[in-house]
C-alpha positions as CSV (number, residue, x, y, z in Angstrom):
1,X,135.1,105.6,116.4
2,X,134.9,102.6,113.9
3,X,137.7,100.2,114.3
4,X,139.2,101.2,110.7
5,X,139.6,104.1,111.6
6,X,141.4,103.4,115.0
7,X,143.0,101.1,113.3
8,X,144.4,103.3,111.0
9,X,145.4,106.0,113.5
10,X,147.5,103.3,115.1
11,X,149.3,102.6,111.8
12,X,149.7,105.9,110.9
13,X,151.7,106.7,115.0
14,X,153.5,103.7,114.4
15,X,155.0,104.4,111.5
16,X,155.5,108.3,112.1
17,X,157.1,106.9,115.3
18,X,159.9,104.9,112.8
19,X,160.5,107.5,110.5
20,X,161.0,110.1,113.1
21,X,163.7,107.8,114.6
22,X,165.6,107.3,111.8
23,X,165.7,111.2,110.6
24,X,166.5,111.0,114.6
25,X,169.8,109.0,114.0
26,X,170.6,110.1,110.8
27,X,170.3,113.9,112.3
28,X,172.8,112.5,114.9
29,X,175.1,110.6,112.6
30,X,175.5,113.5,110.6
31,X,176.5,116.0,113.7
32,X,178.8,113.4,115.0
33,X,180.2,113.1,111.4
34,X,180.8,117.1,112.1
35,X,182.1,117.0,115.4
36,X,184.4,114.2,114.7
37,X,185.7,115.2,111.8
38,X,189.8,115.7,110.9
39,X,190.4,119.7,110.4
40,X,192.6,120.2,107.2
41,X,194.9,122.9,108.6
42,X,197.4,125.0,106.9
43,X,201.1,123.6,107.6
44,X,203.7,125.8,107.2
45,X,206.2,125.2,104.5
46,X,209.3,124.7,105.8
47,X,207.9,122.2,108.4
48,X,206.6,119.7,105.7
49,X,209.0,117.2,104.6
50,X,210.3,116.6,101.3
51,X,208.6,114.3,99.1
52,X,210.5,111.2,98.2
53,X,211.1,110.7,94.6
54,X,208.6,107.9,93.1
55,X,211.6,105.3,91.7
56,X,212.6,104.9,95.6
57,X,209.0,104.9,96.4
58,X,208.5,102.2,94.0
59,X,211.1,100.3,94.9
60,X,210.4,100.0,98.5
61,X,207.1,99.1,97.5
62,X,208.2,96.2,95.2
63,X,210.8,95.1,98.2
64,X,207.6,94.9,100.7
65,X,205.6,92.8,98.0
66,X,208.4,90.0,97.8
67,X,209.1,90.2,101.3
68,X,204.8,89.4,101.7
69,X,204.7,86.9,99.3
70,X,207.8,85.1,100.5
71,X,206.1,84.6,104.0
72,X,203.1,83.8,102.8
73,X,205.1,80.9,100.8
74,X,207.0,80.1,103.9
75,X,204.0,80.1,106.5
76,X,201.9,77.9,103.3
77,X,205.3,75.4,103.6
78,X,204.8,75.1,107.4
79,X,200.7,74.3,107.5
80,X,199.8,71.6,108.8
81,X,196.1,72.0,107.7
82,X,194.8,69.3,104.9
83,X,191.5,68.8,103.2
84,X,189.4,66.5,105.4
85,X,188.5,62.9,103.6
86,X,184.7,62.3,103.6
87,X,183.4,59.8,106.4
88,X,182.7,56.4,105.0
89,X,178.9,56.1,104.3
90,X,176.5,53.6,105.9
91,X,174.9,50.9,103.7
92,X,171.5,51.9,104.4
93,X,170.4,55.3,105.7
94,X,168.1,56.5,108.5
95,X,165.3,57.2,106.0
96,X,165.7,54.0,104.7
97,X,165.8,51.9,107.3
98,X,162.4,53.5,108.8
99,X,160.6,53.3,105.4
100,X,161.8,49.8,105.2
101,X,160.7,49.7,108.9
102,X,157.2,51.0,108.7
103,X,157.0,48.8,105.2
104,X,157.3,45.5,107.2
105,X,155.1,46.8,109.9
106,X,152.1,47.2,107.3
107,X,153.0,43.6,105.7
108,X,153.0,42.2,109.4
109,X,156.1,40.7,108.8
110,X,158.4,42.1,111.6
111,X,158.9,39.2,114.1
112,X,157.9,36.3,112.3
113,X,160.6,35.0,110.2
């Protein structure tokens, strides 16, 4: 057998190998999504409650949504969290002071002033 061709062969297992598990897990996926699933069941009529009326509905809804935004306000009052200021900067960075560094060491003047 040439090498190409054993080559190939090995390709070829490897990547039947990674398709088969994914149609593996999707194959499971999908029978969990089966088994797991929520059975819509006929409910008798005079066990389901009444539907409230939407202008109540509404209303409760608009009394949640001020009730929300007036603890957010009230927790936003109480932070003690603040922007932090940025640290003060050196005069001369790291990669400037070794440039300058190296600089003097090819002049030959570090140590002789």
């Amino acid at each position: 057998m040439t090498d190409l061709t054993l080559s190939l062969e090995i390709t070829a297992l490897g990547m039947g190998l990674v398709f088969g598990a994914i149609v593996l897990l999707w194959a499971m996926m999908i029978l969990l999504t089966a088994l797991t699933a929520e059975k819509n069941l006929p409910a008798e009529d005079s066990a389901t409650p009444p539907e409230p009326d939407s202008a109540s509905q509404s209303g409760f809804k608009a009394q949640a949504a001020a009730i929300a935004v007036s603890l957010a306000l009230a927790e936003q009052g109480q932070s003690t969290a603040h922007p932090l200021s940025a640290p003060p900067t050196a005069l001369v960075s790291a990669w400037q002071l070794g440039m300058r560094t190296s600089q003097r060491a090819q002049k030959g003047s570090i140590g002789r002033r």
